[in-house]
C-alpha positions as a LaTeX table, in Angstrom:
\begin{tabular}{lrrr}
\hline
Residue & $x$ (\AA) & $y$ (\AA) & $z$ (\AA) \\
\hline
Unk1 & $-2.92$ & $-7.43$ & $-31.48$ \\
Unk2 & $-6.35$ & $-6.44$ & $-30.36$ \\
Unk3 & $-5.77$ & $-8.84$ & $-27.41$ \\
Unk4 & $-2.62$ & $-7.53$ & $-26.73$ \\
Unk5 & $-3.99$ & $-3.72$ & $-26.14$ \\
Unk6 & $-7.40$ & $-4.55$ & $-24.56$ \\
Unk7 & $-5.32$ & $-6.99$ & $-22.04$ \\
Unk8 & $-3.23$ & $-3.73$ & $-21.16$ \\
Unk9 & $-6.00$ & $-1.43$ & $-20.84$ \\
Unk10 & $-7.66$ & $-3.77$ & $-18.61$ \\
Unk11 & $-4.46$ & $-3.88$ & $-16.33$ \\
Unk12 & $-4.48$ & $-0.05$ & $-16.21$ \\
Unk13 & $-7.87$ & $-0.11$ & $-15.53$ \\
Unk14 & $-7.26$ & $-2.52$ & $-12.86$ \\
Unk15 & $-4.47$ & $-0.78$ & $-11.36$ \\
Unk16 & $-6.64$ & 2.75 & $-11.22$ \\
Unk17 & $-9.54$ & 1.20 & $-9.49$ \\
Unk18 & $-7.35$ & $-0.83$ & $-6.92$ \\
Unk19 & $-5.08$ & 2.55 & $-6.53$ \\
Unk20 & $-6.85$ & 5.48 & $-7.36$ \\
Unk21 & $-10.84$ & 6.78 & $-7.15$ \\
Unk22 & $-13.44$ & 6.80 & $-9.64$ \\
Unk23 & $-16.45$ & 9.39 & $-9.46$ \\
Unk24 & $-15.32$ & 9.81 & $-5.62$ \\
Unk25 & $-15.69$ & 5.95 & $-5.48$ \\
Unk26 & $-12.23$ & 4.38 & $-3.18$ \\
Unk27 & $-11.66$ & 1.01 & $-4.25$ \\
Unk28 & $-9.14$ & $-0.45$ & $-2.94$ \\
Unk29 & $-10.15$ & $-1.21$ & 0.38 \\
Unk30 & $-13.50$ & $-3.07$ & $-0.97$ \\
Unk31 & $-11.19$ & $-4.89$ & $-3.35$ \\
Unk32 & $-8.99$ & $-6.07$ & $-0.62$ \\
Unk33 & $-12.41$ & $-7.50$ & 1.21 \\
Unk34 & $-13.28$ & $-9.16$ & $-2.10$ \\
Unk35 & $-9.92$ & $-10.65$ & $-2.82$ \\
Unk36 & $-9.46$ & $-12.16$ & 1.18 \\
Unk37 & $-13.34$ & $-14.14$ & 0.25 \\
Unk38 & $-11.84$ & $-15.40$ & $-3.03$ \\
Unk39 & $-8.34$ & $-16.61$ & $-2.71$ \\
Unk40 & $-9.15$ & $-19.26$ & 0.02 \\
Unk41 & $-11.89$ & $-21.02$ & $-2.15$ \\
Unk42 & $-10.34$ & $-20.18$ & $-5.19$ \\
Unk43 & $-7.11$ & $-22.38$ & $-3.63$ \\
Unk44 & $-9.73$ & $-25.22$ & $-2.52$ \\
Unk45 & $-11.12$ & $-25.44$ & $-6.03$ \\
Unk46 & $-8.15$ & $-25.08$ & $-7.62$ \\
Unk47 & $-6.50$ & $-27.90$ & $-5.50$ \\
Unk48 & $-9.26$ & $-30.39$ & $-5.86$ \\
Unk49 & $-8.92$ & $-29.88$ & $-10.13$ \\
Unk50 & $-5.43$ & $-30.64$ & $-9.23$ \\
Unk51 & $-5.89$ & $-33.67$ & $-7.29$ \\
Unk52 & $-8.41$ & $-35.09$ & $-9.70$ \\
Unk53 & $-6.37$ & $-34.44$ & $-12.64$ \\
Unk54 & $-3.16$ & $-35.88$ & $-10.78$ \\
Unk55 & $-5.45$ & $-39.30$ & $-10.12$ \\
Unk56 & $-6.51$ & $-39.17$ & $-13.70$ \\
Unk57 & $-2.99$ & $-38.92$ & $-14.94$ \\
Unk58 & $-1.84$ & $-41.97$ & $-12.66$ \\
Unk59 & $-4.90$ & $-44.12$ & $-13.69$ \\
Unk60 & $-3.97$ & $-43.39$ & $-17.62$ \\
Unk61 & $-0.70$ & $-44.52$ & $-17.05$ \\
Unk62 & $-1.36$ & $-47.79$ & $-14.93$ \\
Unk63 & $-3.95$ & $-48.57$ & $-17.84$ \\
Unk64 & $-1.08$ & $-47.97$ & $-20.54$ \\
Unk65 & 1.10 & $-50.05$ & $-18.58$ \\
Unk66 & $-1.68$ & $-52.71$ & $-18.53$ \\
Unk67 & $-2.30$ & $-52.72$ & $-22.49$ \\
Unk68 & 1.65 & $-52.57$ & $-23.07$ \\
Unk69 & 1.87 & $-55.91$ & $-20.68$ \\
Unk70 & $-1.23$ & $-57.35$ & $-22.74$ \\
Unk71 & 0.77 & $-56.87$ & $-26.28$ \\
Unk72 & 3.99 & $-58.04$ & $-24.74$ \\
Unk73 & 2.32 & $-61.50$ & $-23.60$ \\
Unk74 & 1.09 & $-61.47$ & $-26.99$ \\
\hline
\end{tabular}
């Protein structure tokens, strides 16, 4: 429950910043600036975890296959 309402403050709190002023302090077009540096490397990173994870996931199931072959010869 305690997640629940600090996870909506933080949304409103994010919403005012991004929309509104704070002690005569714009910020949404310095959040804007921020967010075009971050989604481009945040979309490398995120696509080399995927990559690795999706060559993990192919070499677990090649191994399987390999131990399943072993205990059918068996």
């Amino acid at each position: 429950m305690v997640a629940l309402i600090l996870g909506i403050i933080a949304a409103l709190m994010g919403i005012f910043f991004f929309t509104g002023t704070l002690f005569g302090i714009a910020w949404g077009a310095p959040f804007l600036t921020v967010l075009k540096g971050f989604i481009p490397p945040a979309l490398i990173l995120g696509g080399i975890i995927a990559i690795g994870v999706g060559i993990s996931g192919v070499k677990g199931k090649m191994a399987e296959k390999k131990v399943a072959k072993e205990k059918k010869e068996k």
